[in-house]
C-alpha positions as a Markdown table, in Angstrom:
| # | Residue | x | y | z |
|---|---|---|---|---|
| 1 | Unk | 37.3 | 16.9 | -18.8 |
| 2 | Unk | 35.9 | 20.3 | -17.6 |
| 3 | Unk | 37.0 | 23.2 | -20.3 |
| 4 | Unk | 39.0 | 26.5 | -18.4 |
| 5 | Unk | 36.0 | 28.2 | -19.0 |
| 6 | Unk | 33.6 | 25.7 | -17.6 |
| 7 | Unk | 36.0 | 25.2 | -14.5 |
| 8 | Unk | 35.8 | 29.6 | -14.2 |
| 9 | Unk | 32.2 | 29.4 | -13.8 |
| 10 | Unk | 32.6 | 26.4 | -11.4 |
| 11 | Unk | 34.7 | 28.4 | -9.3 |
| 12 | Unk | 32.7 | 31.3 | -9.0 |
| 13 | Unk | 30.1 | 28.9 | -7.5 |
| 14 | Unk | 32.4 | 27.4 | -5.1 |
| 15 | Unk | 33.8 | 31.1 | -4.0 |
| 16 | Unk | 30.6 | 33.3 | -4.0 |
| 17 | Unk | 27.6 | 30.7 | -4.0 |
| 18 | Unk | 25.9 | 29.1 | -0.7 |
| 19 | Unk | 26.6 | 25.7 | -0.8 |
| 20 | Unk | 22.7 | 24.2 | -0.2 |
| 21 | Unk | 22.3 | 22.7 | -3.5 |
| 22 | Unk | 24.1 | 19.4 | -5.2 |
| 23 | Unk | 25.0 | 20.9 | -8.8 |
| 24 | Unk | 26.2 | 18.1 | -11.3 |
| 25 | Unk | 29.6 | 19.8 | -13.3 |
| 26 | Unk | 27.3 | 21.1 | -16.4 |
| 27 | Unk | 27.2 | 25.0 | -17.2 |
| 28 | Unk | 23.9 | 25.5 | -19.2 |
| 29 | Unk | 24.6 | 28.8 | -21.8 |
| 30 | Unk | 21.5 | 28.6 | -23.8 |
| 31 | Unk | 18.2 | 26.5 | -24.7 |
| 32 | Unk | 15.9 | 26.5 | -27.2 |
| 33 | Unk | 12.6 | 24.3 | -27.3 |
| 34 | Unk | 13.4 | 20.7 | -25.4 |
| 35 | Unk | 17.5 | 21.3 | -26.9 |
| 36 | Unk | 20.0 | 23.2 | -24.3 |
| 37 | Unk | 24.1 | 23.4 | -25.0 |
| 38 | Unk | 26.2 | 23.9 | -22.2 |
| 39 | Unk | 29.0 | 26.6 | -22.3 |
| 40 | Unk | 31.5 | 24.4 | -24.5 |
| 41 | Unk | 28.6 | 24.2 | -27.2 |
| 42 | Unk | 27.6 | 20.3 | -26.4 |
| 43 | Unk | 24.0 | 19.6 | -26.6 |
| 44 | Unk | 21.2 | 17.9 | -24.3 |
| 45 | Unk | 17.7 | 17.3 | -24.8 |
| 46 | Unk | 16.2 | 18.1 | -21.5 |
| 47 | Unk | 13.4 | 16.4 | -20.4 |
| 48 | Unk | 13.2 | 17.9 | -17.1 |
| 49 | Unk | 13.0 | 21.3 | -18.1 |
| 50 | Unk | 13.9 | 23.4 | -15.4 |
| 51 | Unk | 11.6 | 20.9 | -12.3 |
| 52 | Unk | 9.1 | 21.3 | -15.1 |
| 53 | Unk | 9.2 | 25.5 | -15.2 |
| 54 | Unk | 9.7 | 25.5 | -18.9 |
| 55 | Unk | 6.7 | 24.2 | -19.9 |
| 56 | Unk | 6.3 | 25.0 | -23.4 |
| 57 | Unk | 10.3 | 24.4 | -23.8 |
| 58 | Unk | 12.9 | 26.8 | -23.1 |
| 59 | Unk | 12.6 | 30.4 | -24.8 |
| 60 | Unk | 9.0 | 29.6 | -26.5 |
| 61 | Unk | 8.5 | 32.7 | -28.8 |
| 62 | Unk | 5.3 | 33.8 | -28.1 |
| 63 | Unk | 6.7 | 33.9 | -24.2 |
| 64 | Unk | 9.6 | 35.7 | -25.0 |
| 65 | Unk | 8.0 | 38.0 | -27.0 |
| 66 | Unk | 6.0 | 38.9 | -24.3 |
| 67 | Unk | 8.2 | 39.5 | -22.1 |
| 68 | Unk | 10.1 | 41.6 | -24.1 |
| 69 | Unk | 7.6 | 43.7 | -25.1 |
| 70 | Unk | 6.4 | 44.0 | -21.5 |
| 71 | Unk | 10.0 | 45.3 | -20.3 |
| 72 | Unk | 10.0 | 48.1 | -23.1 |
| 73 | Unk | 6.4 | 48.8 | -21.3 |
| 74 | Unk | 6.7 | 48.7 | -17.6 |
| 75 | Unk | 8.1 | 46.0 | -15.7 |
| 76 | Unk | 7.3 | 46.6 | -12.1 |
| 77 | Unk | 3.9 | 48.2 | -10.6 |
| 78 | Unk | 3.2 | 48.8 | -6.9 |
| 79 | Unk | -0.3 | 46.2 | -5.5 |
| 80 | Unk | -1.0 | 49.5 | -4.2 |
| 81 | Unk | -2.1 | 50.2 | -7.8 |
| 82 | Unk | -4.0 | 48.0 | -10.7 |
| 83 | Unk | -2.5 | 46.7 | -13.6 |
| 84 | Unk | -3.7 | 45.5 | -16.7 |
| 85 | Unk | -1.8 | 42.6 | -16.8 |
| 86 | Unk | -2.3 | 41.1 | -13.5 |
| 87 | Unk | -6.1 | 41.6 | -14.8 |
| 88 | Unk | -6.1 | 39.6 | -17.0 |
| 89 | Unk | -4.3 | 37.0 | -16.2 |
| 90 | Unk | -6.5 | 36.6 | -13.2 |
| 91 | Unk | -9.4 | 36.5 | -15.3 |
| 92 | Unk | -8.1 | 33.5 | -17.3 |
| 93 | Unk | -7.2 | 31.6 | -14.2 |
| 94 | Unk | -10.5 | 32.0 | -12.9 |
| 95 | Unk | -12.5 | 31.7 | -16.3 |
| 96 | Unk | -10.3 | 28.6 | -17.0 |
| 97 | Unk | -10.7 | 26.8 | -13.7 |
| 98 | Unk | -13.4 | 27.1 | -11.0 |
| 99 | Unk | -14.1 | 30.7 | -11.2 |
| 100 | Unk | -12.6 | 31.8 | -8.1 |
| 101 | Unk | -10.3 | 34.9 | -7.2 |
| 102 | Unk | -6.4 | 34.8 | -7.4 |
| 103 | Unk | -3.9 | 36.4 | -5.3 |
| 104 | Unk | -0.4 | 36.6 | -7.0 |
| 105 | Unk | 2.9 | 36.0 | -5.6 |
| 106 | Unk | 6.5 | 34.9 | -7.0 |
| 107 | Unk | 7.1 | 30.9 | -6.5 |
| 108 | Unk | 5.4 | 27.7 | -5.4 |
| 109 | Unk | 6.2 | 28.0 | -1.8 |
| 110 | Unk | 4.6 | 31.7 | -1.5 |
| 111 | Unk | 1.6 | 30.4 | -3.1 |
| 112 | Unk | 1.2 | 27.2 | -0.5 |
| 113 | Unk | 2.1 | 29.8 | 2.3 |
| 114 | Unk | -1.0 | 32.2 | 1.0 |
| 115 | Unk | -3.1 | 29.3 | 1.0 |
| 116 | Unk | -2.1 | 28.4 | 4.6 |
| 117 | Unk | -3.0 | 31.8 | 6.1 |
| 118 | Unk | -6.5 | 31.7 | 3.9 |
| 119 | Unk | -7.7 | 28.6 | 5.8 |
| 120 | Unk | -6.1 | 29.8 | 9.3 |
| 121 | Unk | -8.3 | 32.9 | 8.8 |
| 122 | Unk | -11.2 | 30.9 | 7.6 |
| 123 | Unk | -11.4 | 29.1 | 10.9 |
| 124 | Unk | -10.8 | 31.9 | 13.0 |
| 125 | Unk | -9.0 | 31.4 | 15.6 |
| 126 | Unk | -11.0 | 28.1 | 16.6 |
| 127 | Unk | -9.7 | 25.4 | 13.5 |
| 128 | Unk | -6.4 | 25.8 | 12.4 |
| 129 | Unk | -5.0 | 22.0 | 11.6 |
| 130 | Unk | -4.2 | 21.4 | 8.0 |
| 131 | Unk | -3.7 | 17.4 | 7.0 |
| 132 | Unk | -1.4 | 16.6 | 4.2 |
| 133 | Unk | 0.2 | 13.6 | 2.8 |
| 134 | Unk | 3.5 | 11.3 | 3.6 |
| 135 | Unk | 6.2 | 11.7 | 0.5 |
| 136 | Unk | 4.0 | 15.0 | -0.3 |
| 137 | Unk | 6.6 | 18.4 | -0.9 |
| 138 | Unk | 4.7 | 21.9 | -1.0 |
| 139 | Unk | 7.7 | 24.2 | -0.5 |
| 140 | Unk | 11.1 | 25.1 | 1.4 |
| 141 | Unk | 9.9 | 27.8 | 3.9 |
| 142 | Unk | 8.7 | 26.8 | 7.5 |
| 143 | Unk | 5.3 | 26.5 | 7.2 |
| 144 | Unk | 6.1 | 24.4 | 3.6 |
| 145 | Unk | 8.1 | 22.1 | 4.7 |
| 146 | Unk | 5.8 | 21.5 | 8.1 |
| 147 | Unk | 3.3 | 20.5 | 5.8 |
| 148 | Unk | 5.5 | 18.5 | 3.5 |
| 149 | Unk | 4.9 | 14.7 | 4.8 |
| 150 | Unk | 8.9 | 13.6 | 4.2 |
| 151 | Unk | 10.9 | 14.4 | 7.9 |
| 152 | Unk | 14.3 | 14.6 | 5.3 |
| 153 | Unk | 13.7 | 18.4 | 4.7 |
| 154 | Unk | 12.8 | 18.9 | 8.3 |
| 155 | Unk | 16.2 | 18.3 | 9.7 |
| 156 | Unk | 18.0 | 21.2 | 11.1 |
| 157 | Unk | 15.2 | 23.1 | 11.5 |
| 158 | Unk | 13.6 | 22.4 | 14.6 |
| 159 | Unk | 11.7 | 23.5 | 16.0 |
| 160 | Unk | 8.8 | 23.2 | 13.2 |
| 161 | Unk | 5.9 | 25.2 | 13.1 |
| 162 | Unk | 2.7 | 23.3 | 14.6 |
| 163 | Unk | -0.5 | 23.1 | 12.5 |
| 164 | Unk | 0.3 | 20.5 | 10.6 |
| 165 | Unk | -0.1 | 16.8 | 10.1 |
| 166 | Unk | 0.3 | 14.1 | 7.6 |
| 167 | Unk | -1.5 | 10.5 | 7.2 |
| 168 | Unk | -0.1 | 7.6 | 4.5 |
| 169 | Unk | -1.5 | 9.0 | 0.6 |
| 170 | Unk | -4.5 | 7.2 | -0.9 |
| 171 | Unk | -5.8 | 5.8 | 2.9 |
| 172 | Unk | -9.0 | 7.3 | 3.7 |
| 173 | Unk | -9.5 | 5.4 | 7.1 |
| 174 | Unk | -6.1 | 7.4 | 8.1 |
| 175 | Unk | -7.2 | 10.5 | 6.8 |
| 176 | Unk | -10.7 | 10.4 | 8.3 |
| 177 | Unk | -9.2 | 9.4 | 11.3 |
| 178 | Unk | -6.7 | 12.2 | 11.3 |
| 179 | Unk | -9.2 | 14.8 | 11.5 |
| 180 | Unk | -10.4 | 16.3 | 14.8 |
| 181 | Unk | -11.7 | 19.3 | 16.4 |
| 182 | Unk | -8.9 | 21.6 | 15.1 |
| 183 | Unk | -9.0 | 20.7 | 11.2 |
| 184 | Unk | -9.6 | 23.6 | 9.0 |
| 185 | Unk | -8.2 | 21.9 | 5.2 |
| 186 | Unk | -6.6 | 18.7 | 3.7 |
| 187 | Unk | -3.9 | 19.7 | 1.2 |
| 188 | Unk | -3.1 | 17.1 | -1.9 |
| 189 | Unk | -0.6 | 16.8 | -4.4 |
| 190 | Unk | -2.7 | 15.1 | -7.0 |
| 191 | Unk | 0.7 | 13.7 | -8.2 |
| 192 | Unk | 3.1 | 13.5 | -5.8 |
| 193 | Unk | 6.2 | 14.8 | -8.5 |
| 194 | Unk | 8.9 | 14.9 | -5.8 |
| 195 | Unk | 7.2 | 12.5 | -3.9 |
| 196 | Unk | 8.1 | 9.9 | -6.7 |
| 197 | Unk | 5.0 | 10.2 | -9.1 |
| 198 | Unk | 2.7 | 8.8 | -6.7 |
| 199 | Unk | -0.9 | 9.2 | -8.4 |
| 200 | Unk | -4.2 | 9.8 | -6.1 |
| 201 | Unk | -6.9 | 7.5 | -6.8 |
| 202 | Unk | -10.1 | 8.9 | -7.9 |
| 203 | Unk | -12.1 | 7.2 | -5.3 |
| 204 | Unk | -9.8 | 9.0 | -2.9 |
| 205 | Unk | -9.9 | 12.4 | -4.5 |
| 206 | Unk | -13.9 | 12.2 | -4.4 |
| 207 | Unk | -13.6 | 10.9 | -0.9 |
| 208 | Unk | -11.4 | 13.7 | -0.1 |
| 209 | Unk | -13.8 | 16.5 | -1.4 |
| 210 | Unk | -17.0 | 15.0 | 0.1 |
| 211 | Unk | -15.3 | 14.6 | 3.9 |
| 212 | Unk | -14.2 | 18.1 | 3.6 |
| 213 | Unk | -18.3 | 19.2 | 2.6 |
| 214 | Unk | -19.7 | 17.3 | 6.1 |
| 215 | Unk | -16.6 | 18.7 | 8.2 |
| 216 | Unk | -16.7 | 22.8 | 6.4 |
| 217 | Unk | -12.8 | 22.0 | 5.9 |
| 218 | Unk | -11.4 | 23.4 | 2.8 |
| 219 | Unk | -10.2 | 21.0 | -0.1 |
| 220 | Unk | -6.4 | 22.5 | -1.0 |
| 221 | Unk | -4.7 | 21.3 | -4.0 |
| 222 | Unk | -1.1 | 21.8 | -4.9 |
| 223 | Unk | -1.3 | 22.0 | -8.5 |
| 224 | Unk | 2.8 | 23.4 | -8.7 |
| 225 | Unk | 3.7 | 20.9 | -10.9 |
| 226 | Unk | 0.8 | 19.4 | -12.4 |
| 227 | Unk | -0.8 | 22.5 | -13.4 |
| 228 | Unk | -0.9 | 24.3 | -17.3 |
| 229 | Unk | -1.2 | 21.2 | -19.4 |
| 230 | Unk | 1.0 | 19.0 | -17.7 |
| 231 | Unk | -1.4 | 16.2 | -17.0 |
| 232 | Unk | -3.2 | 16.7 | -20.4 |
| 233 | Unk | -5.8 | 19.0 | -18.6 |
| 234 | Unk | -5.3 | 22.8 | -17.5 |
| 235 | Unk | -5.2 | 21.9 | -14.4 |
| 236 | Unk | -5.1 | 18.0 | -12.8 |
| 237 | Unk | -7.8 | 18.5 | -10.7 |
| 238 | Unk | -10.0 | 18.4 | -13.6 |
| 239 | Unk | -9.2 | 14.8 | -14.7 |
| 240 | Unk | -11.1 | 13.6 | -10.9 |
| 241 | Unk | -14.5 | 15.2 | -11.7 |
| 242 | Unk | -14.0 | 17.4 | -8.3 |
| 243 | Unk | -14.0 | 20.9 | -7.8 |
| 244 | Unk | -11.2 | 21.8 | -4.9 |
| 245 | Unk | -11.4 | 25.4 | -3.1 |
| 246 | Unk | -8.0 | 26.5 | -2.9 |
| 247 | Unk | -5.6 | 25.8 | -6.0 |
| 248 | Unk | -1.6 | 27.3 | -5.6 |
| 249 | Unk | 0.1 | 27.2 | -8.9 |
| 250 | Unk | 3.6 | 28.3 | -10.1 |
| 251 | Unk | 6.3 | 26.6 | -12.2 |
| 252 | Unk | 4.7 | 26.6 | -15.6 |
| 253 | Unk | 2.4 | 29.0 | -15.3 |
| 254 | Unk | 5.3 | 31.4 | -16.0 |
| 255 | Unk | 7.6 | 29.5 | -18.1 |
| 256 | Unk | 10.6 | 30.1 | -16.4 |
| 257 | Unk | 9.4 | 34.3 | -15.3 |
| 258 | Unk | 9.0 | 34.3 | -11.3 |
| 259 | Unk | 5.7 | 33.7 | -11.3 |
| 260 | Unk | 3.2 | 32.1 | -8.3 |
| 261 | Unk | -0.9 | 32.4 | -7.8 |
| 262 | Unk | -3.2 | 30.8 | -5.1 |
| 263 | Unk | -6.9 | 30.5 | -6.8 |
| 264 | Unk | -9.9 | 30.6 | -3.9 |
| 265 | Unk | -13.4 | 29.8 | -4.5 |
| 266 | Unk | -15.2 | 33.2 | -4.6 |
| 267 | Unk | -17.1 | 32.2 | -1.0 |
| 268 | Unk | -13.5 | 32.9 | 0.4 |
| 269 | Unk | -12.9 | 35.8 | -1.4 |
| 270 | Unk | -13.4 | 38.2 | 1.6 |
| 271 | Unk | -11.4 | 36.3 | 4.2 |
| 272 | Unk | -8.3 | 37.7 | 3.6 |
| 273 | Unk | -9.0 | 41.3 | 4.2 |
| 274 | Unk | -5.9 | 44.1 | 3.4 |
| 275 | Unk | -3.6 | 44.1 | 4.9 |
| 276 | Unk | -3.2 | 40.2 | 6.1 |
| 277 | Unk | -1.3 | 39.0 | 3.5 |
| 278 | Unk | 1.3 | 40.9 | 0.8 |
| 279 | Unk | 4.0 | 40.0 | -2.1 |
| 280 | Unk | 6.0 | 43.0 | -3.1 |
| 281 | Unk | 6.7 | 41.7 | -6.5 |
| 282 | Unk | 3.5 | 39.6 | -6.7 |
| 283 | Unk | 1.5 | 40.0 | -10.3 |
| 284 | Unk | 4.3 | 41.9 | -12.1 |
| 285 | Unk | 3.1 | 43.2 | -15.4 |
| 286 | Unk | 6.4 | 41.2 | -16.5 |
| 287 | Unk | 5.3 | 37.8 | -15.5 |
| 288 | Unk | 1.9 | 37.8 | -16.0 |
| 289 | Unk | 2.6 | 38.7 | -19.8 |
| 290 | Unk | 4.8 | 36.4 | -19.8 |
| 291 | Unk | 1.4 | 34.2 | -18.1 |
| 292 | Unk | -0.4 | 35.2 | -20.3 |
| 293 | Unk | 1.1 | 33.5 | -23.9 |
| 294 | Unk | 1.8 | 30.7 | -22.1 |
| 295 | Unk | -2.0 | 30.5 | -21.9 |
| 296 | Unk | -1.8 | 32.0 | -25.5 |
| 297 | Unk | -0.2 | 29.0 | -26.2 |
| 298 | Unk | -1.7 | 26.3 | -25.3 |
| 299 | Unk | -4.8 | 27.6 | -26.5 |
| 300 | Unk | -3.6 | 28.3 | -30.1 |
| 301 | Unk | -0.8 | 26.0 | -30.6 |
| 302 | Unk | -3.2 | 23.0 | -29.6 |
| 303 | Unk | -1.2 | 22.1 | -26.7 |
| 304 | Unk | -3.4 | 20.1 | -24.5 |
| 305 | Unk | -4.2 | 17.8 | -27.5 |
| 306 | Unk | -0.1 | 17.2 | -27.8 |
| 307 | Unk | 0.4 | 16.4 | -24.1 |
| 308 | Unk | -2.6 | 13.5 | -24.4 |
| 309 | Unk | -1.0 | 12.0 | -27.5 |
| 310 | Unk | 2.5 | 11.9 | -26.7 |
| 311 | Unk | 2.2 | 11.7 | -23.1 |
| 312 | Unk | 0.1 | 7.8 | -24.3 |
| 313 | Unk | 2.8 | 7.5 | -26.5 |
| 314 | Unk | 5.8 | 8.4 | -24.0 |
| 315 | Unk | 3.5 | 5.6 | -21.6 |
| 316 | Unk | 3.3 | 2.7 | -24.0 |
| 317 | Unk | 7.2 | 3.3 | -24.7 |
| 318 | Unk | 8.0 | 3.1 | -21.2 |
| 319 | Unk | 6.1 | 0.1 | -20.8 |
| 320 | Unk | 7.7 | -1.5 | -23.3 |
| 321 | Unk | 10.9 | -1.3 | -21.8 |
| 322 | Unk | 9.5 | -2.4 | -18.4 |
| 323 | Unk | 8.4 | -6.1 | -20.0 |
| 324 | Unk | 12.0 | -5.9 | -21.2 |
| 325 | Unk | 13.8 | -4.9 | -18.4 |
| 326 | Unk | 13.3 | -6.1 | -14.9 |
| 327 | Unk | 15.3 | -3.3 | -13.1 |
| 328 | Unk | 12.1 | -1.6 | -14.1 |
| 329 | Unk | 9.6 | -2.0 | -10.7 |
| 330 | Unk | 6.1 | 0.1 | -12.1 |
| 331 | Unk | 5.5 | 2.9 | -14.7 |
| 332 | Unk | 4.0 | 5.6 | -12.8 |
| 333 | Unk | 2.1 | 9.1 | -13.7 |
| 334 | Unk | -0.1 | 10.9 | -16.2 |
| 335 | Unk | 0.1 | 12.7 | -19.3 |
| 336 | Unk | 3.6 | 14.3 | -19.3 |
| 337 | Unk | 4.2 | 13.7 | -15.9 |
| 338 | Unk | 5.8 | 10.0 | -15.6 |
| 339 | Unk | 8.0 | 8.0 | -13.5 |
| 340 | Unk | 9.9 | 4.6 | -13.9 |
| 341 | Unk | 10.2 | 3.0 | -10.3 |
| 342 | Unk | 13.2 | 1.1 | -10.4 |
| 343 | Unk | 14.3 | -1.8 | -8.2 |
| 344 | Unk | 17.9 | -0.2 | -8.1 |
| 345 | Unk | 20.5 | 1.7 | -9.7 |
| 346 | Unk | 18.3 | 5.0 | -10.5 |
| 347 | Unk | 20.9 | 7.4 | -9.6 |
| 348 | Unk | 23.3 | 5.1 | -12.1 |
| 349 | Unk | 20.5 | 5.1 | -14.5 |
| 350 | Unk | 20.5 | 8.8 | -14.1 |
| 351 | Unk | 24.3 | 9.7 | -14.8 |
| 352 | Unk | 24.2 | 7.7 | -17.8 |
| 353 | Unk | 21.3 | 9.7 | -19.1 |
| 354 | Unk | 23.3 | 12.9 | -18.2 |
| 355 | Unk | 26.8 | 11.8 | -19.7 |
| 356 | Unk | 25.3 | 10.7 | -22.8 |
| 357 | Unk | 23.0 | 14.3 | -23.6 |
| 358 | Unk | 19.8 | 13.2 | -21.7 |
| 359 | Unk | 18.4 | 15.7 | -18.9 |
| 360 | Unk | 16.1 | 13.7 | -16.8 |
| 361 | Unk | 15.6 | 13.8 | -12.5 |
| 362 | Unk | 15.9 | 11.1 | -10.0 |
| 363 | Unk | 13.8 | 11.7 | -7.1 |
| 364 | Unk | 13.6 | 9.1 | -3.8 |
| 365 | Unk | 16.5 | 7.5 | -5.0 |
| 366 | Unk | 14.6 | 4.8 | -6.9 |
| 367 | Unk | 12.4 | 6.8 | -8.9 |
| 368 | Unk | 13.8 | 8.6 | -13.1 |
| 369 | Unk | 11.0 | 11.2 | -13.2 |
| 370 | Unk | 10.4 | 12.2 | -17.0 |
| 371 | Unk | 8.6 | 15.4 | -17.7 |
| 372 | Unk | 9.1 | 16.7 | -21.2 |
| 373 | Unk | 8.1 | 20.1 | -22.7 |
| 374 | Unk | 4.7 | 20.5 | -23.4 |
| 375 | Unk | 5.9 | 20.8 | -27.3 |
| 376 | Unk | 8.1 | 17.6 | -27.4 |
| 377 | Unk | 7.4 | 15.9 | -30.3 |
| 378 | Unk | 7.3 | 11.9 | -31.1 |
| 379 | Unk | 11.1 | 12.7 | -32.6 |
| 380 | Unk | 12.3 | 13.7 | -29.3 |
| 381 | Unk | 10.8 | 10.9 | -27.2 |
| 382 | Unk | 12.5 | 8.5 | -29.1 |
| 383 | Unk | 15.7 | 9.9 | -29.5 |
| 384 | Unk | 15.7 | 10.2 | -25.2 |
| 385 | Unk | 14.4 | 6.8 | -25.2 |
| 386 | Unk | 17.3 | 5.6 | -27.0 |
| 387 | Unk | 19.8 | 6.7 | -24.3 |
| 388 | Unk | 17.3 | 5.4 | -21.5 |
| 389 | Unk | 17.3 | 2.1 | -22.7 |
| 390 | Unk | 21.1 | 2.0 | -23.2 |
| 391 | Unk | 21.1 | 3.5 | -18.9 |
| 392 | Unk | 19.0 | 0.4 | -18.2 |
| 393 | Unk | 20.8 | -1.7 | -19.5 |
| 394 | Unk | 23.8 | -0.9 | -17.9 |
| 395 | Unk | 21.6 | -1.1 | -14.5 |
């Protein structure tokens, strides 16, 4: 039963709050690491922290330190001006990835939308087509969700912005017969995370890059989710042996600051001149500091190394339980990025998890995405593993 104070908040929500998301009855008051409480002091261990935000955990140290010190500092600086920290952060993105150039904005969706208008510009007038996947998800703004492949977020909002077109994921006869005349990029989740942990195929990916060098179409990659660590890489893209030339990153990259960048190959760097594209709060010193230990992080704390091992370990569990439970249908994903496909019962699976302290997501309605904090440790994994197994079984 709700508390008084858990039903006050509740009712704020119901009186002052746009109705457009499906909230379960659970008022988060604080977090540390993969451990939250709710407002009447009962614990979870998330292991969907924030769609993956909170990478390193909630309230990481060396992020919040950051940011503090930042705010004492400066928090806000006009792109009419330079800042150090946007600086430097841009400098690790592009010393860390492909070595492009970075333009800064605030979430996922701004990024996709920045790299929309780079390739628009980049084929002048004359190629303006971009192909992306079925069950892909870049965004909620127009443009984002004409390029997402799944017609559920469309509805409403007709009509859609043209440009866009999506073929079935992994199918290179559809997606070489998809392009024409008009196409300027391909766009790729190279995990589909909403999409229900769908994984590109190597073969694909390499495909994908070597269609887009004969056609001069540029080779996008949503990296939202899978990018910082996540996959046990920096970035995903560097688990295919392929270079792309536009990345968009957010989520993690900020650990839970506002915080969204689109990486171009330097050959692009002059396309968007100023004055065609903007972000008012884009690079804040404020969340690039906050960037900046996350990157801190990783580096020191030995991050990438803890995402192989227990994201194998985390695998091999969840495998286990699938030659013991038939409800399961495939284990899906990489790294810390994994998905049980179930044959029914996921959103069951997933009020179980959340009634007995586990914070997972169910995407697709058949799909329990998992996606622990960088930092979760072997303890952690099979404490949440414990309560999955008991949800299965009551599938």
């Amino acid at each position: 039963m709700a508390s008084r104070k858990m039903q006050e908040i509740i009712g704020l929500y119901n009186n002052y709050v746009i109705q457009n998301y499906t909230r379960k009855d659970l008022v988060i008051a604080k977090a540390q690491g993969s451990t939250v409480f709710d407002i009447d002091g009962n614990e979870y261990l998330d292991f969907f922290p924030g769609w993956a935000v909170s990478g390193l955990g909630h309230c990481h140290k060396r992020v919040a330190r950051a940011i503090a010190q930042q705010a004492a500092k400066i928090m806000h600086v006009s792109n009419n001006y330079y800042s150090e920290e946007q600086g430097r952060l841009a400098e690790r993105l592009s010393l860390n990835s492909f070595g492009g150039r970075v333009f800064f904005c605030n979430s996922g969706a701004e990024a996709n939308e920045a790299a929309f208008k780079l390739a628009r510009a980049y084929g002048n007038g004359m190629r303006f087509e971009i192909i992306t996947m079925e069950q892909s998800f870049h965004g909620r703004t127009l443009a984002c969700i004409a390029a997402t492949g799944q017609e559920k977020c469309k509805l409403g909002f007709a009509p859609i912005p043209e440009g866009f077109k999506s073929v079935p994921f992994n199918d290179k006869e559809a997606l070489a017969r998809a392009v024409n005349e008009k196409t300027i990029a391909v766009m790729l989740e190279l995990i589909q995370g909403e999409g229900g942990i769908n994984v590109a195929d190597k073969e694909y990916v390499k495909f994908v890059r070597n269609l887009c060098d004969e056609k001069d179409m540029l080779f996008i990659v949503d990296e939202v989710q899978t990018g910082m660590g996540r996959t046990g890489k920096l970035f995903c893209y560097q688990n295919y042996g392929i270079t792309p030339d536009i990345m968009t990153l957010a989520k993690s990259l900020g650990n839970g600051m506002p915080i969204g960048a689109m990486v171009a190959q330097t050959k692009l760097s002059g396309v968007l001149k100023p004055g065609m594209h903007a972000s008012t709060f884009g690079g804040s010193p404020i969340a690039c500091a906050a960037a900046l230990a996350v990157f801190e992080a990783i580096e020191k704390e030995g991050l990438l190394n803890n995402i192989r091992e227990m994201g194998n370990y985390l695998f091999d569990k969840l495998v286990n339980l699938k030659s013991r439970y038939a409800v399961i249908k495939q284990v899906r994903g990489m790294g810390l990025m994994l998905g049980l496909d179930l044959v029914m019962n996921a959103p069951k699976a997933y009020d179980f998890c959340l009634e007995h302290g586990l914070l997972i997501n169910c995407t697709q309605n058949t799909v329990l995405r998992i996606m622990p904090a960088l930092t979760v440790t072997k303890k952690e994994i099979n404490q949440a593993l414990g309560i999955l197994e008991q949800a299965l079984a009551k599938c």
